[in-house]
C-alpha positions in Angstrom: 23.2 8.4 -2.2 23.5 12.1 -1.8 21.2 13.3 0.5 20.7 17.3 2.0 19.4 17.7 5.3 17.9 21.4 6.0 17.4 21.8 9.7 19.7 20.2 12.4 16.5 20.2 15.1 15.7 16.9 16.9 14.7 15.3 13.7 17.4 16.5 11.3 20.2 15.4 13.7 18.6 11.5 14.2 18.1 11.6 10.5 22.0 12.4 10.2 23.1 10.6 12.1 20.8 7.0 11.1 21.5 7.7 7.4 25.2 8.0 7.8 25.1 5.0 9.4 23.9 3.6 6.3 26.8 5.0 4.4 24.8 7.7 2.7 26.6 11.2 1.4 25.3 13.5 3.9 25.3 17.3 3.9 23.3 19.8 6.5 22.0 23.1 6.2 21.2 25.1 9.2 21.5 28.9 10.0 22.7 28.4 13.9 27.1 27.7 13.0 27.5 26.3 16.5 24.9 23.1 16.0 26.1 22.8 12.4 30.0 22.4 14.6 28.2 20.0 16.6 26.7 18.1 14.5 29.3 17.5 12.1 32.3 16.6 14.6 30.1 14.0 16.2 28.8 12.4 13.1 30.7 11.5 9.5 28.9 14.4 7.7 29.4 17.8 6.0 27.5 21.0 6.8 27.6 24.4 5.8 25.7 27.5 7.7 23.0 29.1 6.1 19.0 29.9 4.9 18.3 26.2 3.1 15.6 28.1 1.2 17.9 30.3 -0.6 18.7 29.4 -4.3 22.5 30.3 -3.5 23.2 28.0 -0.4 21.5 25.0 -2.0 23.7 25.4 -5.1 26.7 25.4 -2.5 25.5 22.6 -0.3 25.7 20.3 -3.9 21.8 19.9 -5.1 23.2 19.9 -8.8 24.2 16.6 -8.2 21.5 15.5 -5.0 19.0 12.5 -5.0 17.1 13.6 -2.1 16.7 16.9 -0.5 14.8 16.5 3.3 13.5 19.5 4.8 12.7 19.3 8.6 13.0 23.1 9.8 10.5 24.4 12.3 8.4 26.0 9.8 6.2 23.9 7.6 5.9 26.7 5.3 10.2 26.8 5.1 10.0 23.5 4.6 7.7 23.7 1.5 9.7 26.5 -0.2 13.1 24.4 0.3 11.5 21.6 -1.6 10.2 23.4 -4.0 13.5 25.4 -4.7 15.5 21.8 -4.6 12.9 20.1 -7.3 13.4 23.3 -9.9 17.3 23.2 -9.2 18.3 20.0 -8.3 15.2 17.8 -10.1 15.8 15.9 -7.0 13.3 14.0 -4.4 11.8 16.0 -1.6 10.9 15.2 1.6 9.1 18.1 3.8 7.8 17.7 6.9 4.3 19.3 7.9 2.9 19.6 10.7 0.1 21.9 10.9 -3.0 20.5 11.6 -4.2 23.2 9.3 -2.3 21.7 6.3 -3.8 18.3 7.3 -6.7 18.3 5.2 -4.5 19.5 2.0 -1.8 17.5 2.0 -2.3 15.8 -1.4 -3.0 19.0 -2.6 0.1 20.3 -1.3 2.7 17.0 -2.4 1.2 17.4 -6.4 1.8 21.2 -6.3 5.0 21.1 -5.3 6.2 18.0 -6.6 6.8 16.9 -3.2 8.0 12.9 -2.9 6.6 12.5 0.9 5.3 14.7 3.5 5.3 14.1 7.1 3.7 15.2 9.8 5.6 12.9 13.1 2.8 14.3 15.3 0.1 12.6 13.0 2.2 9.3 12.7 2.8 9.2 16.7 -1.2 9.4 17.4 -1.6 6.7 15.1 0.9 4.4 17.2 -1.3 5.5 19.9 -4.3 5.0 18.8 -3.1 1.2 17.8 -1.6 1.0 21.9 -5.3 2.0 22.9 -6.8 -0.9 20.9 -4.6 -3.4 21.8 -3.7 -2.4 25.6 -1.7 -5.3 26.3 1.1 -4.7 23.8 4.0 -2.5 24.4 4.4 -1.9 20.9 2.2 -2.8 17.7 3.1 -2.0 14.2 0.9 -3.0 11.2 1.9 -4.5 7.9 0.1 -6.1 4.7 -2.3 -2.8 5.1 -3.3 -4.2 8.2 -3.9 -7.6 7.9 -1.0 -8.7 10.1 0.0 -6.9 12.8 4.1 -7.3 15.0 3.2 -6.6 18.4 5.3 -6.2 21.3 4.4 -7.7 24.9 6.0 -7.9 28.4 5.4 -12.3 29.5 4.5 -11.8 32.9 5.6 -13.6 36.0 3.2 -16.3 35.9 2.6 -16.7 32.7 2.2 -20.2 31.0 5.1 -18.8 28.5 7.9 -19.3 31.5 10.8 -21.4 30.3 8.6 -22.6 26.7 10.6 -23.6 23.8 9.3 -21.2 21.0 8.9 -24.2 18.7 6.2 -25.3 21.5 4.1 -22.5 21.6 1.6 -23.3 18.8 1.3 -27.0 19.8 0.7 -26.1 23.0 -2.1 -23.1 22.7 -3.4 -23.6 19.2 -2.4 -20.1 18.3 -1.3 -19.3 14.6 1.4 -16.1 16.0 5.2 -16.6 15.0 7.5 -15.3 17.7 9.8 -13.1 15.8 12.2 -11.9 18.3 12.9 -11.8 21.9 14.4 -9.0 23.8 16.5 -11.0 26.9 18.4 -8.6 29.6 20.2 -6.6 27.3 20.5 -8.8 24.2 18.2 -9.1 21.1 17.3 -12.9 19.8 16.3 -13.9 16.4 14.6 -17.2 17.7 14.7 -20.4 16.2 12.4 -23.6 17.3 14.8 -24.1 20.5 14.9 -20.6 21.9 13.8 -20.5 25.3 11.4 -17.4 26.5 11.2 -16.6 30.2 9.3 -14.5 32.8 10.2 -10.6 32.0 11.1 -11.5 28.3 9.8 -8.7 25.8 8.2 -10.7 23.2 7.7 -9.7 19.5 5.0 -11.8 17.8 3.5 -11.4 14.0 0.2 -12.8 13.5 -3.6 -11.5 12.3 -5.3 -8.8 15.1 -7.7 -11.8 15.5 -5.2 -14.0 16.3 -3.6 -11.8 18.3 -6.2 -11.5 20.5 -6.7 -15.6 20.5 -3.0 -15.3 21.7 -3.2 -12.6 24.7 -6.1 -15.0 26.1 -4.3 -17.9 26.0 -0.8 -17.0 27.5 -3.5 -15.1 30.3 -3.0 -11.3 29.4 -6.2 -9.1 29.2 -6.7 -7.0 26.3 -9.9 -5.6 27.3 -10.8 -2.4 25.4 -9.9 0.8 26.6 -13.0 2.8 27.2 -11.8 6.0 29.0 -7.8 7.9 28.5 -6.5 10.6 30.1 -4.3 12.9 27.5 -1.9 14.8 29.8 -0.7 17.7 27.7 -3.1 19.6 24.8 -0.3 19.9 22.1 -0.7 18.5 18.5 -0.2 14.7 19.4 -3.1 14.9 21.8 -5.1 17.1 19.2 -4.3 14.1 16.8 -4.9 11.4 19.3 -8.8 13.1 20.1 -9.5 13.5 16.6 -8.8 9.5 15.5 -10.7 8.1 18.9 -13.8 10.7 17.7 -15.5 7.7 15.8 -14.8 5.5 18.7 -16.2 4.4 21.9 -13.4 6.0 24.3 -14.1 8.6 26.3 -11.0 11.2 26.1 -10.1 13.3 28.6 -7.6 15.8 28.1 -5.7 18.4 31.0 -3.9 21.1 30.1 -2.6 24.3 31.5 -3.2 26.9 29.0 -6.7 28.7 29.0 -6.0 29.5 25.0 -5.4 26.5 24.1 -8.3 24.5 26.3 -10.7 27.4 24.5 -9.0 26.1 21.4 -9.0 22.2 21.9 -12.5 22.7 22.8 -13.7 24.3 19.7 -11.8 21.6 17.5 -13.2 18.8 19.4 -16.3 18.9 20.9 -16.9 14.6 22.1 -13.6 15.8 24.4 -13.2 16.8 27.4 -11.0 19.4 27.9 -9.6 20.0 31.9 -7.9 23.4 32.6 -5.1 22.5 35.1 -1.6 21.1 35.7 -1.6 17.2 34.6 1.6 17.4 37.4 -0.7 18.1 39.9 -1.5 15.2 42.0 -5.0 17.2 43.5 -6.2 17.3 40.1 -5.2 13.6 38.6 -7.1 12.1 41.4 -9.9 14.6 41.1 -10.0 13.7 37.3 -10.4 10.2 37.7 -6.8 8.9 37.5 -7.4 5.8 39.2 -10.2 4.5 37.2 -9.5 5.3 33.9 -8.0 2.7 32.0 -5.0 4.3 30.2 -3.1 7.2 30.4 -1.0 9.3 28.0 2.0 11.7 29.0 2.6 14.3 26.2 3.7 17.3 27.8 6.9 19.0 25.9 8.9 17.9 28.6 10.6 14.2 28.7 10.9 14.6 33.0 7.4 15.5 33.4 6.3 12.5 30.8 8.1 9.9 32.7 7.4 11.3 36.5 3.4 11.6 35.5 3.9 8.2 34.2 5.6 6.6 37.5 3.1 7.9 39.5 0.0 6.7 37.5 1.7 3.3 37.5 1.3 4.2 41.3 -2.2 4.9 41.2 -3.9 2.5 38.8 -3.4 -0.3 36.3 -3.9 1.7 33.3 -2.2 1.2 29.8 0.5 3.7 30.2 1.9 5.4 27.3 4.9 7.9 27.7 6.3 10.4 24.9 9.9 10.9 25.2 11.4 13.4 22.8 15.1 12.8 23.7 16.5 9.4 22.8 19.5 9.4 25.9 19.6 7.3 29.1 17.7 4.7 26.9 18.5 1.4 29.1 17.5 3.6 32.3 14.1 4.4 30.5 13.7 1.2 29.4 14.3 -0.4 32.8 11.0 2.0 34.3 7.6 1.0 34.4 6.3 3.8 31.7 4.8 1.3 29.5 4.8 1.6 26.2 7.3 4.6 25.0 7.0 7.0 21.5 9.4 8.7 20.2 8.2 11.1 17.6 11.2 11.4 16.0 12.3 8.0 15.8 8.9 7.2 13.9 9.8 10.4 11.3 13.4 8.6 10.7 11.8 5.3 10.0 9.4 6.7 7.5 12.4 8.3 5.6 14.5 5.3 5.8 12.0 3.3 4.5 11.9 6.1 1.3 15.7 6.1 1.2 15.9 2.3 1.0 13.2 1.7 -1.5 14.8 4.6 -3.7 18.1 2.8 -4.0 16.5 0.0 -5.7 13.8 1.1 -7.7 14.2 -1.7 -10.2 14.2 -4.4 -7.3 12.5 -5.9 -4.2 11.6 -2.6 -2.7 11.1 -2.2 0.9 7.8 -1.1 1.4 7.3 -0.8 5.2 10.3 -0.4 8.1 9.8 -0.7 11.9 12.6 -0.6 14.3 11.7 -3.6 16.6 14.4 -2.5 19.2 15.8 1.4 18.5 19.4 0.5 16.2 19.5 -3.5 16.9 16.5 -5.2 14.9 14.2 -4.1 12.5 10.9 -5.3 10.6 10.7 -4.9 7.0 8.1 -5.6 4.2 9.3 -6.3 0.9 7.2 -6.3 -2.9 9.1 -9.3 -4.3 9.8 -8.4 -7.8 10.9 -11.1 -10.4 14.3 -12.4 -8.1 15.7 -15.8 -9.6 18.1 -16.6 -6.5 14.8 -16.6 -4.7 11.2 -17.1 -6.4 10.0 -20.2 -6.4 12.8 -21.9 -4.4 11.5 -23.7 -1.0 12.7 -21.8 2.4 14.7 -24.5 3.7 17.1 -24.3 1.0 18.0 -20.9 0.9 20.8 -20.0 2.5 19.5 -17.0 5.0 21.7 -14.7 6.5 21.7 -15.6 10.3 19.8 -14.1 12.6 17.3 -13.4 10.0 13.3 -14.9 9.9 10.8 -14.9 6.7 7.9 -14.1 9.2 5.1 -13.7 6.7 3.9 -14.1 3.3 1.4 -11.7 1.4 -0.1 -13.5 -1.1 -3.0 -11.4 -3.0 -3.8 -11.1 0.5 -3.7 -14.7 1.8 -1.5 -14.2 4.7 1.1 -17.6 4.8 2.8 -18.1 8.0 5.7 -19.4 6.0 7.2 -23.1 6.7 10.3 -24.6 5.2 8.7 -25.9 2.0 6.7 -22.7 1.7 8.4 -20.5 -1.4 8.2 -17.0 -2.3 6.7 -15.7 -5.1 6.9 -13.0 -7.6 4.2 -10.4 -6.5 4.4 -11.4 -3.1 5.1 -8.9 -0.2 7.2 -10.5 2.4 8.1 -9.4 6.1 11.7 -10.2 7.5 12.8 -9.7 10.8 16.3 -9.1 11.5 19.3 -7.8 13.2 20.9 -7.8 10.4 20.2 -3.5 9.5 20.4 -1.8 6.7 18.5 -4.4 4.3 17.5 -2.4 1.0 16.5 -5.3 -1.4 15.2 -8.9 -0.7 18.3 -10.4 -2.1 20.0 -9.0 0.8 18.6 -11.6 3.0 21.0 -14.1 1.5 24.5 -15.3 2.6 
């Protein structure tokens, strides 16, 4: 596919650089010639310098002959003129992302005017990961799929836990739990388990199964999930906003610091069950003051990536709340990953995996489209949910006989909302929606799970 990217921010360069990986035809648009330099000599993708919202340098860039145009300047309201220009020159898909909370309320409004295929707003789609850590406190990570019927969630297995040194084909015998253990993140390698995989103390365990069951699950292998009743937001910017607003129609108490009189006055206007701290979140005087070692989780979501993990290291210090850590640059990853700053969000790794999940259910639009796409572990395993259209090499045939590609797992079956934990004489069927798990990336169509 041909795909224009107008903005080489954050976003706009992880967006090149995970769609070129996918072998797409990629050409950038940005006004600043030294990132455009940048970005194209370390990536396998075209560029040229200019205003991505003039007629002229669209015409240039190729949107004659474009299937997707994705605007992700720093201007929501540049963003909406570049799509709109690209649809009435290029009749091509648009992406735009938006992230005023102002716009929030007017989105669909907004997409049908402008013909717009998808807007996103990563702040929005960060708070609701949050908001799904905050519920589930014991998970690292938790993704939903089957509109929230089944849930993959991610989990450190403790030191003592009765997991330690458990075949995976043992684990519902053993504690009566309907979960599938999906894939296992050991040292530095990612496993596809089968029934003989072994997991161990300090294993970070993906499991798909109901929130019910899940919660059957975290008692059994001796993990609380108590609910979080109190959270301190460190940082008042638009993820926190978004955060506040979702927990309003919940029982916990939010706390937010932040160091900007303005925008306290502001945050206290828009959200009135809040309460909103003027003062430095770095400072320890005032964490203790505010209660950091009774509250039972704690968000970092300053603009700054030091000050995120360094406020996280020292609440881990302090207190054994749910920790939760927004990192905006994706470098040093294995020296991140090796800190205790519990679960981690990367905004724009979220906005990447909303488009790809657009890009890959665009080039099939006759198939098995994918419908939902979670990146289990950053570029080595992903989740994917599938609407199984009419596909002969695979309706109707029993799981055991087809031949999977390896290091893939059927880990659920939608069936008009019957949720199958599929066995080897289970099938698929036309209308279903299926969940994979694999390392296998860059799946676009259910018949790409086979050999």
């Amino acid at each position: 596919m041909k795909i224009i990217i107008v903005g080489c921010g954050k976003v706009g360069t992880t967006l090149a650089e995970q769609l070129n990986k996918e072998n797409h035809d990629i050409m950038l648009i940005d006004k600043n010639a030294s990132v455009i330099n940048s970005v194209t000599e370390k990536f396998d993708v075209m560029g040229i310098v200019g205003n991505g919202a003039v007629y002229q340098v669209q015409i240039e860039a190729g949107i004659k002959d474009t299937d997707l145009l994705i605007a992700t300047t720093n201007s929501d309201e540049l963003n909406m003129l570049c799509c709109l220009i690209a649809k009435k020159a290029g009749n091509c898909h648009t992406i735009a992302r938006i992230r005023n909370p102002e716009y929030d309320s007017e989105v669909r409004y907004i997409r049908e005017e402008l013909g717009l295929s998808l807007a996103i707003n990563p702040e929005m789609a960060a708070a609701l990961e949050i908001s799904r850590l905050l519920r589930f406190p014991s998970a690292i990570k938790v993704d939903t799929f089957a509109k929230g019927r089944v849930e993959i969630m991610k989990f450190l297995v403790p030191e003592d836990s009765v997991l330690h040194n458990m075949p995976v084909r043992e684990v519902f015998r053993k504690l009566d739990c309907h979960v599938l253990i999906c894939a296992i993140e050991h040292e530095n390698d990612v496993i596809i388990p089968n029934g003989n995989s072994i997991i161990t103390a300090g294993d970070k365990i993906s499991f798909i199964a109901s929130p019910a069951e899940a919660n059957h699950f975290f008692k059994h292998v001796g993990i609380d999930n108590n609910a979080v009743k109190t959270v301190i937001l460190a940082g008042g910017g638009r993820i926190t906003y978004y955060i506040a607003k979702i927990l309003e129609h919940t029982k916990i108490k939010v706390k937010i610091l932040e160091n900007r009189i303005e925008r306290c006055n502001e945050l206290s206007e828009l959200l009135p069950r809040a309460m909103v701290i003027y003062g430095d979140a770095t400072s320890q005087e005032l964490l203790l003051q505010e209660g950091i070692q009774q509250t039972d989780a704690f968000a970092s979501l300053t603009g700054f990536d030091e000050e995120n993990i360094m406020l996280s290291l020292y609440a881990a210090s302090q207190s054994k709340a749910k920790l939760i850590t927004k990192i905006n640059r994706i470098a040093f990853e294995n020296v991140i990953n090796s800190m205790n700053l519990g679960s981690v969000i990367y905004p724009k790794l979220i906005t990447a995996e909303i488009i790809l999940r657009y890009v890959r259910a665009m080039q099939n639009s006759m198939g098995s489209n994918v419908e939902t796409l979670y990146r289990i572990v950053a570029d080595r395993a992903e989740a994917l949910e599938f609407r199984v259209a009419n596909e002969p090499s695979i309706v109707g045939i029993p799981l055991e006989k087809l031949e999977l590609k390896k290091n893939l797992l059927v880990a659920c079956i939608n069936r008009k909302g019957r949720i199958i934990s599929p066995r080897g004489k289970d099938t698929i069927e036309e209308g279903d929606r299926v969940v994979v798990v694999t390392t296998v990336t860059g799946l676009n169509d259910l018949k790409d799970i086979l050999r």
